[in-house]
Structure formats: structure tokens, C-alpha cells
PLY file of the C-alpha trace (Angstrom):
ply
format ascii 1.0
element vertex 134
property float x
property float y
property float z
element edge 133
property int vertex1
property int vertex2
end_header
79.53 29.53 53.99
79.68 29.07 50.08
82.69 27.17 48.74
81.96 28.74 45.28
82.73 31.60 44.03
79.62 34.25 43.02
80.69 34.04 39.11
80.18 30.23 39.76
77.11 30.38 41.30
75.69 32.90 38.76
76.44 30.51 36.32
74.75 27.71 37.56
71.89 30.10 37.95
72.25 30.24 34.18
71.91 26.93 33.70
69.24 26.36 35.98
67.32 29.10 33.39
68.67 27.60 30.40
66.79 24.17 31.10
63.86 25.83 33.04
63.01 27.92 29.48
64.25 24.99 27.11
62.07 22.83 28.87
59.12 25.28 29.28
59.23 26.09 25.55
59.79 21.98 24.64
56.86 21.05 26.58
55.03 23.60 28.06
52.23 24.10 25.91
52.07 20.70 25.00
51.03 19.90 28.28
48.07 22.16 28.21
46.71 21.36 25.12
46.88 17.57 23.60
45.93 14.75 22.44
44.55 11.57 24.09
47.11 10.02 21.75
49.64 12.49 22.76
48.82 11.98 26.65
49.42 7.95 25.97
52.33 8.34 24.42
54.62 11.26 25.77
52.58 12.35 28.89
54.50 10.81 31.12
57.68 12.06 30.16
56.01 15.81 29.52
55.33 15.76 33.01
58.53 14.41 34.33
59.95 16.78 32.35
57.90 20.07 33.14
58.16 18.98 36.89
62.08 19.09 36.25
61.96 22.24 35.03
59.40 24.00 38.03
62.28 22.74 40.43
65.43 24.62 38.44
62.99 27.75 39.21
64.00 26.64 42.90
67.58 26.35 41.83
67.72 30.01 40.78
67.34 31.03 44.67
69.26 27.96 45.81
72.07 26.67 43.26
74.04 24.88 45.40
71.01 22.58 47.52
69.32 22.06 43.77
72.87 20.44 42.34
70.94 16.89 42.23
68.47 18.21 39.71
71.31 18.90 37.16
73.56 15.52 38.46
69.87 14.07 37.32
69.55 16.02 33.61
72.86 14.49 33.19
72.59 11.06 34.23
69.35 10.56 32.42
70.53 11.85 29.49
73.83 9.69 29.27
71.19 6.76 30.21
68.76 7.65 26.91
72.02 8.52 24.46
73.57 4.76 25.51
70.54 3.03 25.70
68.31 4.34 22.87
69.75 6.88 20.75
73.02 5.16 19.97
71.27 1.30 19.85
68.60 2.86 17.28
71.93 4.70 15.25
73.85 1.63 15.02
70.95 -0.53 13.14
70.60 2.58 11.18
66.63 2.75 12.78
67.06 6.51 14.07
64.24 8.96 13.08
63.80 12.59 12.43
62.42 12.67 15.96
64.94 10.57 17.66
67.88 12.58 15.98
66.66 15.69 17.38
66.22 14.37 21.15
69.65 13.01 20.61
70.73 16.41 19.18
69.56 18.34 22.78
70.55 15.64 24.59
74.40 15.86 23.39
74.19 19.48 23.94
73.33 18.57 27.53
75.96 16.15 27.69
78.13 18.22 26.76
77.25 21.82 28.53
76.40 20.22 31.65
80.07 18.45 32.77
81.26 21.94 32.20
78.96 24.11 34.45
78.75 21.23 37.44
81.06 22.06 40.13
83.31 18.89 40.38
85.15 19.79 43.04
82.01 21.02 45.24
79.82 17.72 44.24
82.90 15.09 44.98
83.29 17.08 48.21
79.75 17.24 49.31
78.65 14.30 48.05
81.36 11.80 48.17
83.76 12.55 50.83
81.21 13.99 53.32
80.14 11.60 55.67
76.65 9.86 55.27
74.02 10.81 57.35
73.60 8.02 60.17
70.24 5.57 59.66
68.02 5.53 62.59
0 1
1 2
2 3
3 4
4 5
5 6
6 7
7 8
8 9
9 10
10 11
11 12
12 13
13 14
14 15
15 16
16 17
17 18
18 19
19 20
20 21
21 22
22 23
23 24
24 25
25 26
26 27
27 28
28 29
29 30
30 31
31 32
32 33
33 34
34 35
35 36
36 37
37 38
38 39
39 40
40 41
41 42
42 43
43 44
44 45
45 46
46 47
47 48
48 49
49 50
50 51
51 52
52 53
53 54
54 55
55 56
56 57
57 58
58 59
59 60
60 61
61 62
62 63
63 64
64 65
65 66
66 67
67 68
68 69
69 70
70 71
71 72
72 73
73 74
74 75
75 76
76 77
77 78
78 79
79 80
80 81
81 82
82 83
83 84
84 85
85 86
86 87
87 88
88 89
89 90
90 91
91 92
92 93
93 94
94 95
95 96
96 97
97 98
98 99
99 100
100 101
101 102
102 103
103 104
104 105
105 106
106 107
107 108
108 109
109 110
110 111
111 112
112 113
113 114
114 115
115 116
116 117
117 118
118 119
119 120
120 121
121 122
122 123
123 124
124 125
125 126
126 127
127 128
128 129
129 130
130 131
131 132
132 133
């Protein structure tokens, strides 16, 4: 039934547990205890983010189904490195806090591409007939 292998899928497992506790620890208690300020500011994206990170709990039991969730952490990520880090690096505007985001986000960029299974997503996502509209 599985095209992958079980080392494969244990590793995605991996990953799935890597962001659930990265984001956990990042914004976890932050979302329990803050400022009005805070909530104004970064709520939205706390709670993006923490909702993100309940789901790859889901992707522990089902790595293959939850693939989108990590296709997302790396699309987004690609999105905010293009679009903000590297516009704010280039006018030389980049702060302590911006680096760091940047920082985790490269490490995403760049652990991500390696623990997706390309040949599984361009199967099942790209060469796999769509689903008729009704």
C-alpha cells in the first residue's frame, strides 16, 4: 500500500516532531501568557503557527496523508525569505529579530527539500489524476 520505505516514513515522522517541538517551544507559551501588544502584533501568526504544529502531531500517525503540511512549512518559508528577509538584507534594514526568523527559516529551507519524498509528492500529486468537479 505504501510506496515508501519504513526508514522513510520514520523519518518524516522525525520531522513531523522536529517542527511539532520547535514550534511548541517557539510559541507555545507565548500563546498562553501575553501581551495585548503581543496579541496585536504576533497573535496571528502564533496561532497559525501553533495550529501548524497540533496537525504534525497528526502526521506522526499518518506521514504520508499529512505531506501538505510540510509542502506548506516550505512554501511559506521560501515566500517570507524572498519577500521579507532578503528585501530587508539588501537595504541593510534587517534586525536582531528578523535575522533569527531568517536563521530557522534557512534551516527549514534547507532540511525540508531533503526529508520530502520527491518522487512520492510528483507522483501523488502531479501525475495522479484530479479528482472530477461535480
Amino acid at each position: 500500500m505504501n510506496d515508501l520505505p519504513l526508514w522513510r516514513l520514520n523519518l518524516l515522522r522525525a520531522f513531523y516532531l522536529l517542527v511539532t517541538v520547535g514550534l511548541g517551544i517557539s510559541f507555545g507559551p507565548a500563546m498562553f501568557q501575553h501581551s495585548d501588544l503581543w496579541a496585536q502584533r504576533k497573535g496571528e501568526t502564533a496561532a497559525l503557527l501553533s495550529g501548524l504544529a497540533i496537525l504534525c502531531v497528526w502526521g506522526l500517525r499518518y506521514p504520508l496523508q499529512l505531506l501538505p503540511l510540510l509542502i506548506f512549512e516550505l512554501i511559506w518559508k521560501t515566500v517570507w525569505l524572498a519577500a521579507i528577509a532578503f528585501p530587508l538584507w539588501l537595504n541593510g534594514a534587517i534586525t536582531p529579530g528578523v535575522q533569527g526568523t531568517a536563521e530557522a527559516c534557512l534551516m527549514g529551507l534547507v532540511l525540508t527539500p531533503l526529508v520530502l519524498p520527491w518522487r512520492y509528492i510528483v507522483q501523488h500529486y502531479f501525475r495522479k489524476p484530479a479528482e472530477r468537479f461535480r
